[in-house]
C-alpha positions in Angstrom: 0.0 0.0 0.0 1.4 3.5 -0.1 1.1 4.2 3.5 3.5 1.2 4.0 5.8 2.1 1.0 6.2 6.1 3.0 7.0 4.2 6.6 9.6 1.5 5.3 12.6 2.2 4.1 13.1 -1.1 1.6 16.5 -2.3 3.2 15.3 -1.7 6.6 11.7 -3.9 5.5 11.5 -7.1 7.5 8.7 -8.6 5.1 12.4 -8.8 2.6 14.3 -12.1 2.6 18.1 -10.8 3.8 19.3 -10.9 0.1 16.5 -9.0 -1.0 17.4 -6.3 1.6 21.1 -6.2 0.7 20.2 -6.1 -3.0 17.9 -3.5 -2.6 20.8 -1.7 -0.4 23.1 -2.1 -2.8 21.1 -0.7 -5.6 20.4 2.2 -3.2 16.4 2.3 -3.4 14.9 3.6 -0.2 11.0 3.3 -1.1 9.0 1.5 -2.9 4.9 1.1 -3.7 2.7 -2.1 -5.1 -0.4 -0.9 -6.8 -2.6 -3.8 -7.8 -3.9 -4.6 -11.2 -7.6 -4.9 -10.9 -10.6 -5.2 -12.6 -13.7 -5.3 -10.1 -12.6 -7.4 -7.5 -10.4 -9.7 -9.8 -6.6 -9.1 -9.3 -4.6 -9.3 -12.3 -1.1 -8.5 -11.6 1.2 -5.6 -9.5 2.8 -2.9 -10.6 5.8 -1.4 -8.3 7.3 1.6 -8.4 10.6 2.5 -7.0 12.3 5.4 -5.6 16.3 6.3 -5.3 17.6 8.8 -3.0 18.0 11.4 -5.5 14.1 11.6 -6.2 13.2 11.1 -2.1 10.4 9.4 -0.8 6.4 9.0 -2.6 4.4 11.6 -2.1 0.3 11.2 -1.1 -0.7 12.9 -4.8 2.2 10.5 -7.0 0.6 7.4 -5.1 -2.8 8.5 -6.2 -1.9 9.5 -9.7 -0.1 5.9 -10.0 -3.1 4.3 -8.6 -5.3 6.2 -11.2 -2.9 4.9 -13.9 -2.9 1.4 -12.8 -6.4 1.1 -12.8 -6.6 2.3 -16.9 -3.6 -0.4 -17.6 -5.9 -2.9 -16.0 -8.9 -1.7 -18.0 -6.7 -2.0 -21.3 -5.1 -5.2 -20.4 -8.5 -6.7 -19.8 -10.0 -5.9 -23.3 -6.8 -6.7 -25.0 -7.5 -10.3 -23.2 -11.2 -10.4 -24.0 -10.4 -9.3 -27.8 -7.9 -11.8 -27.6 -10.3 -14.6 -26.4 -12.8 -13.5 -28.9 -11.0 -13.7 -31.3 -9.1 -17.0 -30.3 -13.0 -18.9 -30.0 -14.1 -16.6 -33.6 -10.8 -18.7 -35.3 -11.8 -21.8 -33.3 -15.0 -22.0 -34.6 -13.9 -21.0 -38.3 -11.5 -24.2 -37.6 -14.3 -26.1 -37.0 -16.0 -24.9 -39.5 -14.0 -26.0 -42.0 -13.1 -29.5 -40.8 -16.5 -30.2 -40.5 -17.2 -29.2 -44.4 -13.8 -31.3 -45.1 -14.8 -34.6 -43.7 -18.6 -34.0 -44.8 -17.7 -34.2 -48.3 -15.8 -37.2 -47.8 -17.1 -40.2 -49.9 -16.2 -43.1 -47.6 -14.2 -44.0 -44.3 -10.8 -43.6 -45.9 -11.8 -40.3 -47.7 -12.6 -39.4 -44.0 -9.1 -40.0 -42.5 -7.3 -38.1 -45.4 -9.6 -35.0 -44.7 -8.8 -35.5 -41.1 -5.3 -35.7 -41.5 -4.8 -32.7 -43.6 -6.9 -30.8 -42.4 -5.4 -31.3 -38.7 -1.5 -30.9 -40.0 -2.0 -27.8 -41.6 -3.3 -26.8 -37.6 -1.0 -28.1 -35.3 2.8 -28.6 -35.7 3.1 -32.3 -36.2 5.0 -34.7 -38.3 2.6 -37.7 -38.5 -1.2 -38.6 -36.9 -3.1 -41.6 -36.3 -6.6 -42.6 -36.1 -7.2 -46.0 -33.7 -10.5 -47.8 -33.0 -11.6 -49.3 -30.1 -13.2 -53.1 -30.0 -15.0 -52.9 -26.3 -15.9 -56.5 -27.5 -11.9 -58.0 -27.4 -11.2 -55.4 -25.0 -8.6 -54.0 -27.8 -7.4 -51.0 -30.5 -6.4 -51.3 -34.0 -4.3 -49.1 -35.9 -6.7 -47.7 -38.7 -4.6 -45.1 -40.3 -0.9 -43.4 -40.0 0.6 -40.2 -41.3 3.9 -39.7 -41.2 6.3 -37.1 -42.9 4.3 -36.7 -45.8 3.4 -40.1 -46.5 0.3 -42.6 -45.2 2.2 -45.9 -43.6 0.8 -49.5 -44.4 -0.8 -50.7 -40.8 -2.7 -53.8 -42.3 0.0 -55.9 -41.0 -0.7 -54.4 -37.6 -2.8 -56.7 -35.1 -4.5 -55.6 -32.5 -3.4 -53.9 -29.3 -4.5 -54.5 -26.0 -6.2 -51.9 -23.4 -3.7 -52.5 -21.3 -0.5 -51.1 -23.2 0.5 -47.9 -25.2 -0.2 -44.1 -25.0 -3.8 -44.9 -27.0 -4.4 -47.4 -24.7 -4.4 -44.8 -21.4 -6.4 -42.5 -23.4 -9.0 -45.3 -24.1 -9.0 -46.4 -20.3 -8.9 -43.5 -18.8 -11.5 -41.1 -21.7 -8.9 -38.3 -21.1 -6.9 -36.6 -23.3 -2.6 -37.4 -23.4 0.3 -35.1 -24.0 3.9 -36.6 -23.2 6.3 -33.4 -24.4 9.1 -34.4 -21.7 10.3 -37.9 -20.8 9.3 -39.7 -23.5 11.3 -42.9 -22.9 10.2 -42.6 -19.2 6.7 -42.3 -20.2 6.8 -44.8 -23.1 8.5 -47.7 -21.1 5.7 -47.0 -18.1 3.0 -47.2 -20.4 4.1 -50.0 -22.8 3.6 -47.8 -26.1 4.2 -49.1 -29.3 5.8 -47.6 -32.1 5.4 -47.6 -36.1 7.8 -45.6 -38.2 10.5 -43.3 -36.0 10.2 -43.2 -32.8 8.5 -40.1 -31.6 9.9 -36.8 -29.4 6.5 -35.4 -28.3 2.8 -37.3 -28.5 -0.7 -36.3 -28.3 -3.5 -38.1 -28.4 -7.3 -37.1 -27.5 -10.3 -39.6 -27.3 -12.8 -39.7 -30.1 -16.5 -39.7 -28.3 -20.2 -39.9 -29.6 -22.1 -39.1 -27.1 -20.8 -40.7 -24.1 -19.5 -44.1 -26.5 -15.9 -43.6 -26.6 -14.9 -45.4 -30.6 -11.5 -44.6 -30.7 -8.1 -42.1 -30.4 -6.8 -39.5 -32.6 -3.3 -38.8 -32.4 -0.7 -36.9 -33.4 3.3 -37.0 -32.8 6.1 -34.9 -33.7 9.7 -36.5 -34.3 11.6 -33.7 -34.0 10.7 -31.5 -31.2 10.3 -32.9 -27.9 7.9 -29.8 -26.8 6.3 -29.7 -29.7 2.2 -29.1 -28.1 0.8 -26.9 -25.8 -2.5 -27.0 -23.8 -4.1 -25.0 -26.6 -3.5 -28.2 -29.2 -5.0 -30.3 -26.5 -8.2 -27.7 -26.5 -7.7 -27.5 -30.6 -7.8 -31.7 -30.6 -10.8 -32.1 -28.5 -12.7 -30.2 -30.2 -12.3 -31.8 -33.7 -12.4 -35.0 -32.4 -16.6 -34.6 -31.8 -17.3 -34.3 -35.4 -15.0 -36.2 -36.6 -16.4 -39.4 -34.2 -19.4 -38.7 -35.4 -18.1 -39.0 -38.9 -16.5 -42.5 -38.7 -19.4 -44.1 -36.5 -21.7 -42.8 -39.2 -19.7 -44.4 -42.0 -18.6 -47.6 -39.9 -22.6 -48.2 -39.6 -23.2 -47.4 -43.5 -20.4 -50.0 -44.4 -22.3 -52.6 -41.9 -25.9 -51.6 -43.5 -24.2 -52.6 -46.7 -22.3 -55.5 -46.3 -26.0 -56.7 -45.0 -27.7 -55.5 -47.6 -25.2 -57.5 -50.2 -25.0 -60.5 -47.7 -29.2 -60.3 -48.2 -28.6 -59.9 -52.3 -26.5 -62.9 -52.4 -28.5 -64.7 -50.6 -31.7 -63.8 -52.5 -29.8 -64.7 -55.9 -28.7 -67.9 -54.6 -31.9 -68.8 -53.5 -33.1 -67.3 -57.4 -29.9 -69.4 -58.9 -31.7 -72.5 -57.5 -35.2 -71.6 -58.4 -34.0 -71.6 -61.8 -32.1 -75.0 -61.9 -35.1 -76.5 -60.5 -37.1 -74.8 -63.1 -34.7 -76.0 -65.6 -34.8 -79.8 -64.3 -38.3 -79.9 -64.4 -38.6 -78.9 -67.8 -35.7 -81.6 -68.9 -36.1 -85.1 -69.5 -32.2 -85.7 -71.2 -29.8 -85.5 -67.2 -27.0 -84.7 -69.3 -28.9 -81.5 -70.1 -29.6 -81.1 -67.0 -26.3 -81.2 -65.9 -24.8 -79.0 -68.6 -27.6 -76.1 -67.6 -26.6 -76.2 -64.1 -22.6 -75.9 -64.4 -23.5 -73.0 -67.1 -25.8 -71.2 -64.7 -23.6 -71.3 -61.4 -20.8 -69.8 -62.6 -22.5 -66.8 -63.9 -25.2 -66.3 -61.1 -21.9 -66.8 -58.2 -19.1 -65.2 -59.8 -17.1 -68.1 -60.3 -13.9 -69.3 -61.9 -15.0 -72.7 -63.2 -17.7 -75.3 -62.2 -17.8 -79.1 -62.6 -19.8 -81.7 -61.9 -18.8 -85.3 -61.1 -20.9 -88.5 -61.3 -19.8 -92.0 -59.1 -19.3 -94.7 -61.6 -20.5 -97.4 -59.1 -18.1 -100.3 -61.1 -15.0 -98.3 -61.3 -15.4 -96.4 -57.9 -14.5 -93.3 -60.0 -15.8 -89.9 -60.1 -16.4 -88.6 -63.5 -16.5 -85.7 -65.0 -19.7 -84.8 -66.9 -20.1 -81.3 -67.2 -17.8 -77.8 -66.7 -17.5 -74.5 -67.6 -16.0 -73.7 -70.8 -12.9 -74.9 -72.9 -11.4 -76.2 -69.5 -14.4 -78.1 -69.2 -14.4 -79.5 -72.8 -10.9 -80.0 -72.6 -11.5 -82.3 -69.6 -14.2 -84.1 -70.9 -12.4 -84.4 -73.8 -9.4 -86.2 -71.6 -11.8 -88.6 -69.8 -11.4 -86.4 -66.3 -12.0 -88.6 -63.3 -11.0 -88.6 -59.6 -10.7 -92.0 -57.5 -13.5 -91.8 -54.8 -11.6 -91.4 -51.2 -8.6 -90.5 -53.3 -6.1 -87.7 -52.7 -8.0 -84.5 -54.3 -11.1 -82.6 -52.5 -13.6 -84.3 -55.0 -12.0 -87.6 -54.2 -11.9 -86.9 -50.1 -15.7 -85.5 -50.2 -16.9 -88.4 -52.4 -15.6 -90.7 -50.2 -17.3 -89.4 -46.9 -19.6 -87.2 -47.8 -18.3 -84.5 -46.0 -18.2 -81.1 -48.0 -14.6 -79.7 -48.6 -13.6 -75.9 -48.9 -10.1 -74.6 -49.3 -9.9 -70.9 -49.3 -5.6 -71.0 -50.0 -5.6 -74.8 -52.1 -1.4 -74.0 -52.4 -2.3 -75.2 -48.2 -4.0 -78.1 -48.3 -2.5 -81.9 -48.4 -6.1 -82.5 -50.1 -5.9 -80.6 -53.1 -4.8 -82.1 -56.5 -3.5 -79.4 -59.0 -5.3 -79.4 -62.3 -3.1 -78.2 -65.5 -6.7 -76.9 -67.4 -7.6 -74.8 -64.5 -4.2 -73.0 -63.6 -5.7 -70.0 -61.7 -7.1 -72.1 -59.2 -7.3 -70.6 -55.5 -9.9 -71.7 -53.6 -12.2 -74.8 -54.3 -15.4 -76.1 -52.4 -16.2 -79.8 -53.0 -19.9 -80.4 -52.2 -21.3 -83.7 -52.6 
């Protein structure tokens, strides 16, 4: 106060630490007043004012005039900080703004991470950024997409990652945001992260939220400055991540409406496929026309490579080719195809039991018998 500053000398003031004395004594000053910033009844700051011999002690009207002058600093320094927070939300909602017109007009789920992740580099000062997604069902997080120094890394080969382990891990268990600027190795051995391209010097990572489902973690690194983000990336993060959860959930549950909807249509033309054979058979009295029909119609209606059909020859214990698609199939017939029943080849092995045989990868299976007329062979279902 300035009744305080006029009693005390400042070397002499027993509110000092001892060096603070002797400095002051040193540098000679013999009074000195603290005015406080305020606005209302919300301190801002101090101002102090100091005297040296040569200008003598405060007088009542100088401690007036500097509390008059305080009081317009504060004023000033309080609309700067409101202009500046206006302006700071005017630019944060311009951000969002924009990012939210980005990832609209995105056609599909990868569409939607590209947007993201330019959109959210050209914000924050980051070498790379990820997008993971959280299975509550396996209790783990996949790696959906990585950025990294201008180029989008290959995570296929990524399995899943446990809850339990990794920066994205904490943000999932814990729904709070991450920032590891200092003591990385610290902070990466204590948390178990894992790491895909160079290792990074500062990480951030934010969790992405619809409503109160928590679906996954954006993230972004950088790998060359270890104090790279501030509280004000943090703020930046969270709120992009709403609209952009919203934006994968919706497309997540578009992809699963259609891969029903084509599961359905499969089914349906299956279920057509075989009204039509049966329409066919009826309408045939010749079997080998029958046959022929059918191996021309399933290829066509399922999308296949080739189709044969096989009949027992009860005297040989053979299975005999009567019908397939194509030249491969006239070639065969041509060649007298036919497979030993409970021989080595998936016709032979399901003929013999009964048991249907289906080999997604045939260059896997002890069962399967190569076949020169059908080359491109990669999977093959035996049904008897």
């Amino acid at each position: 106060s300035a009744d305080r500053a006029q009693r005390h000398r400042w070397a002499d003031d027993p509110d000092l630490e001892p060096n603070q004395r002797l400095l002051l004594a040193e540098m000679g000053v013999i009074a000195a007043a603290e005015i406080p910033l305020t606005v209302g009844t919300e301190v801002m700051g101090m101002v102090e004012l100091y005297r040296m011999p040569n200008l003598g002690m405060f007088t009542p009207h100088e401690i007036q005039l500097a509390q008059a002058m305080t009081h317009e600093t504060a004023t000033a320094l309080n609309n700067a900080h409101l202009t500046s927070n206006s302006r700071a939300r005017v630019a944060e909602l311009s951000t969002l703004n924009r990012f939210s017109l980005a990832i609209s007009q995105a056609k599909d789920i990868r569409s939607i991470y590209h947007s993201a992740q330019r959109e959210i580099l050209s914000m924050v000062e980051a070498t790379g950024m990820s997008i993971l997604l959280v299975h509550h069902d396996t209790q783990t997080i996949s790696w959906e997409y990585a950025f990294e120094y201008g180029v989008e890394l290959d995570v296929s080969g990524v399995g899943p990652l446990s809850l339990t382990q990794g920066f994205s891990g904490y943000v999932v268990r814990t729904g709070e945001p991450l920032l590891v600027n200092e003591r990385m190795d610290e902070k990466r051995d204590e948390l178990g992260s894992f790491t895909i391209g160079v290792a990074t010097s500062a990480w951030l990572g934010v969790p992405l939220k619809v409503s109160d489902e928590l679906i996954g973690v954006l993230a972004v690194e950088n790998g060359d400055e270890p104090n790279a983000f501030t509280e004000r990336d943090m703020k930046l993060l969270q709120t992009i991540a709403g609209p952009l959860a919203i934006s994968i959930l919706n497309e997540l549950l578009l992809e699963q409406t259609k891969a029903a909807l084509a599961v359905q249509s499969q089914q349906s033309l299956w279920l057509r496929t075989a009204a039509e054979v049966a329409a066919a058979a009826s309408g045939m009295q010749n079997v080998t026309d029958l046959i022929q029909a059918a191996v021309d119609l399933i290829p066509v209606r399922f999308d296949l490579y080739y189709a044969g059909l096989f009949l027992i020859d009860e005297e040989t214990g053979y299975a005999v080719l009567q019908a397939g698609t194509g030249e491969a199939g006239r070639l065969q017939r041509e060649q007298g195809r036919q497979l030993l029943v409970g021989g080595n080849s998936l016709i032979g092995h399901a003929t013999g039991d009964g048991v249907p045989r289906i080999e997604q990868d045939v260059q896997q299976s002890s069962e399967w018998l190569f076949n020169p007329n059908l080359p491109l062979t990669r999977a093959e279902l035996a049904l008897p």
